[in-house]
N, C-alpha and C positions, 0 to 999 in steps of 0.2 A: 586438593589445591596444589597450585602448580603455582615458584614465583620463577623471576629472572631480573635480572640487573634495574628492567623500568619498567616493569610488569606484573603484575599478580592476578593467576587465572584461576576463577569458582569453578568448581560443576558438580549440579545438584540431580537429584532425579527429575526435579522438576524445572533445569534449565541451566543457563553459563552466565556468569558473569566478569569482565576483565575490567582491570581498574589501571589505567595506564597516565600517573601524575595525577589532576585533578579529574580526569576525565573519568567516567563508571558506564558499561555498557552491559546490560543487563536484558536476558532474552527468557522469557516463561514458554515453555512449551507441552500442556498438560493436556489430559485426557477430554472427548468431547463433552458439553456441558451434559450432567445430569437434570431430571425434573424440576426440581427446586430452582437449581442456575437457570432454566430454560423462560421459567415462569417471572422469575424474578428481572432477566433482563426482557421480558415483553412487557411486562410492566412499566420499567423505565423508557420506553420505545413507544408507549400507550397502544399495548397491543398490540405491534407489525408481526406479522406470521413471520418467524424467523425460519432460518437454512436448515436445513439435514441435519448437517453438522457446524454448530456451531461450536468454536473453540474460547468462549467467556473468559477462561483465566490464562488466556495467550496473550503476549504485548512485548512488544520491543522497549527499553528503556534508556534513554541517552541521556545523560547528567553531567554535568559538569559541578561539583560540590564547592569550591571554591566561589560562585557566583551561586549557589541554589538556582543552578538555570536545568530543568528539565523538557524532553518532549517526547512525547509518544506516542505507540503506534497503539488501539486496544482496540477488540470487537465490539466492544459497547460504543463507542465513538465510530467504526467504520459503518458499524448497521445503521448507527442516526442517520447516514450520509442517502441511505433507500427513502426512495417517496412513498409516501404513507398519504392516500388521497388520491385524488384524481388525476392522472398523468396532464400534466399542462404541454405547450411548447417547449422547446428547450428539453425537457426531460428525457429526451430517449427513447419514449414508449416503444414495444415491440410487439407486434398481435401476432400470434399460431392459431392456426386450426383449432389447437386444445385448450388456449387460454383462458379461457371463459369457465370450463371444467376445471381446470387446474387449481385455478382461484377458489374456486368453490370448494373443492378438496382438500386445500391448505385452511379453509375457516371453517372445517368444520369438526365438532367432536374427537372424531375417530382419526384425522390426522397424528402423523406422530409426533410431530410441534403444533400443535390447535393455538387456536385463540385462547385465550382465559372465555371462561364461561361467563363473567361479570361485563365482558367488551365485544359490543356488537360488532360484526366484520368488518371489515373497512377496505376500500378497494384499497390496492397498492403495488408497485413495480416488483413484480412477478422474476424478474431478471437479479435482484439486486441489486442492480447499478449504483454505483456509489464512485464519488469524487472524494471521495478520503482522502487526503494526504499528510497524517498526522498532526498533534497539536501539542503545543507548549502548556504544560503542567504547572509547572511551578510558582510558588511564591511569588517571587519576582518578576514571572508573566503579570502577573494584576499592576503592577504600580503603573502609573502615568507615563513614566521614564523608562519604562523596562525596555530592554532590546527586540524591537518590531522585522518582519520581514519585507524586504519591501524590494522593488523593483530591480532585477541584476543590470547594468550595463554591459552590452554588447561589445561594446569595443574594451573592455577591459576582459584580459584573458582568466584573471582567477575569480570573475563571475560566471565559469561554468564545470561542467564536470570533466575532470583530465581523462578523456576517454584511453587514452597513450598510456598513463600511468596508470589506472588500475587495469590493462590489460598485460602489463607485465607481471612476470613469473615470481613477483614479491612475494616473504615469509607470511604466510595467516599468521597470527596468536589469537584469531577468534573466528569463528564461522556459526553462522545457525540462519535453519531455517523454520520459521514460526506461519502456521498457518492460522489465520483468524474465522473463516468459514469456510463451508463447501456446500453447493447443492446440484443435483442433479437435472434440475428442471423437470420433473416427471415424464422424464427421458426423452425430453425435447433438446437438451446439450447438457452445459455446463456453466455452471458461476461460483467466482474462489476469488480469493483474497489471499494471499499469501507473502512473506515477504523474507528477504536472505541478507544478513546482514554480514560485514566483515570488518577485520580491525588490521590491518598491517602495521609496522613501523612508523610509517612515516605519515600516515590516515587513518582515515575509518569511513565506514561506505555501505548505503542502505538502499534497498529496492523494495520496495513495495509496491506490489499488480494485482489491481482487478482485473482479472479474465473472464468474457466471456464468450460462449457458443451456443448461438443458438441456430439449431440444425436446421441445414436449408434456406437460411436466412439471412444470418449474418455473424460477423466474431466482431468483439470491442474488446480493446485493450484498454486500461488506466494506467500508467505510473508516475510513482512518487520514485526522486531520488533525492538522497540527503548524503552530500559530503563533505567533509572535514578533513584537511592538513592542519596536522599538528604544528606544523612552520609558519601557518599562517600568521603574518602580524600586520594590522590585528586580527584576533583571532575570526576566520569570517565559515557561519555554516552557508551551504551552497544549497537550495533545493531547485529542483525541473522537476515539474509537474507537463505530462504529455498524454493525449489521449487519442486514438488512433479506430475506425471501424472500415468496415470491408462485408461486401458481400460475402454468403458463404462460398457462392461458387469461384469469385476470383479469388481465395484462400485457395479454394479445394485445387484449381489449376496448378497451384506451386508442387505437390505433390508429382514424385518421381515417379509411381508407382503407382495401380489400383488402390493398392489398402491406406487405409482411412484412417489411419490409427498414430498418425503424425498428426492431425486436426487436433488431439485430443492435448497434444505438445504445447503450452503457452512460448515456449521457446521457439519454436519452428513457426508458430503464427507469429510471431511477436516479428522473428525476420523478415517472414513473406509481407506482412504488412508494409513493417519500415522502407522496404524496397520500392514500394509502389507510388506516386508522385504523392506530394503531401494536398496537392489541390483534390484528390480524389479520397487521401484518408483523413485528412484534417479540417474540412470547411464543410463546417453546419450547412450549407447551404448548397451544399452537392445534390444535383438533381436526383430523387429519389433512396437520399437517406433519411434518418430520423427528426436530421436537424438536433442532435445534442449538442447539448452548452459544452461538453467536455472534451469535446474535439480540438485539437493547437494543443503548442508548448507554453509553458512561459518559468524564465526563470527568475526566482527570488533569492535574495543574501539579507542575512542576518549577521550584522556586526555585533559582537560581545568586550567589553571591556576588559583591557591587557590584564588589567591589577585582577594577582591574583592566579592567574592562568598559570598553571604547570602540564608541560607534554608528556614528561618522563623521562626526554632525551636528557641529551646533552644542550648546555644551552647555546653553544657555536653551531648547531644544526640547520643545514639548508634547505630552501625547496628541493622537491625533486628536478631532474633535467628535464 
């Protein structure tokens, strides 16, 4: 344990946690699920053939204890977000050459995540695709009155995320990266969920990215951003939700190089994408994409009641410039 003047940092084997005023952020980063975890959350999932690797007791945690206001980020709730069923419109569907096999591979027996023996197969999105973007936990999410997110305004500046300020060289007092699952696709790409959280001075700042590749076909990006100035009054969380697809090959063009091994980057696709006109990676209704629903931005703010709120700082403390 580590304190400092408006600060107090955990760290556990199984993750960090910093408590800065009322605020508590809290990150689990543990081993991938065993038999038991595995079966227990397809159970709750009603049998979705889950990932490779799935990470059950992984989750972001953001609290503010003075308000018993939490939300968070958990595998159990990202995987709910997979279609379990028959791929409708809107959903994404993706077909390979091997899908068909694949599918059949994941329900069967001798898989290494199988169905339960009790739950007949059930089609479902082979990709993982998921619209995740965390959920509010707490107490006082149930009441009638509780603090909702609801639409940001564009013309007001601190309804988005200060790209300026968190790209300056400000102190961490917290950093983690928590991944929720990983599969391979039976080595037709990749799909992960992952997410990096941070706490500086003067904020706090979360990403969370579904990635995916599927080779020869196409990459989709998802993310969630969640952030917080401690200055803010009143106190306001800021989330963008943005969803992004692309051929494989207009990816694969961004590449400096023959080798292939920057595709494998969510970073490097994540730029090539963003570069490329948003009419071509944002709109369902691009001639010859999937038409997913989770293509666009859109940003929401969550206002929280003053009373109560402590930052840590000092209370003469300003936004940033």
């Amino acid at each position: 344990m580590s304190m400092a003047s408006d600060h107090e940092l955990t760290t556990t084997s199984g993750g960090t946690m910093i408590r800065k005023g009322s605020w508590e952020i809290s990150s689990s980063t543990l081993p991938i699920s065993n038999s038991i975890e595995i079966s227990q959350i397809q159970d709750a999932l009603d049998g979705l053939p889950l990932p490779e690797m799935p990470f059950g007791n992984n989750s972001l945690v953001i609290t503010n204890q003075a308000l018993n206001w939490k939300y968070e980020f958990t595998t159990l709730e990202a995987l709910r977000g997979v279609k379990l069923g028959e791929l409708q419109p809107g959903d994404g569907g993706v077909q390979v050459g091997y899908a068909k096999e694949w599918l059949q591979s994941r329900s069967s027996p001798s898989s290494a995540n199988p169905m339960p023996k009790v739950v007949q197969a059930k089609p479902f999105d082979w990709t993982f695709t998921t619209t995740y973007s965390g959920h509010i936990s707490s107490q006082s999410g149930d009441e009638p009155d509780a603090p909702r997110f609801v639409p940001g305004d564009p013309s007001n500046t601190s309804h988005r995320i200060p790209i300026e300020e968190l790209s300056r060289p400000d102190p961490i007092l917290f950093y983690a990266e928590i991944p929720l699952f990983e599969d391979e696709l039976h080595d037709n790409g990749a799909a992960s969920y992952m997410i990096r959280a941070r706490v500086m001075p003067t904020s706090f700042f979360a990403l969370a990215r579904f990635s995916l590749r599927v080779d020869g076909v196409l990459f989709r990006i998802h993310d969630t951003r969640i952030y917080h100035s401690f200055a803010s009054n009143p106190p306001l969380i800021v989330r963008e939700t943005s969803g992004w697809e692309a051929s494989y090959k207009t990816i694969k063009n961004f590449l400096p190089t023959p080798d292939l091994s920057p595709l494998t980057n969510s970073d490097f696709v994540y730029r090539a994408i963003t570069s490329l006109p948003k009419s071509r990676t944002q709109n369902p209704d691009t001639e010859g994409g999937t038409g997913w629903r989770g293509l666009g931005t859109r940003i929401e703010v969550l206002e929280l009641p003053a009373n109560g709120i402590s930052t840590g700082g000092s209370s003469d403390e300003q936004p940033p410039a």
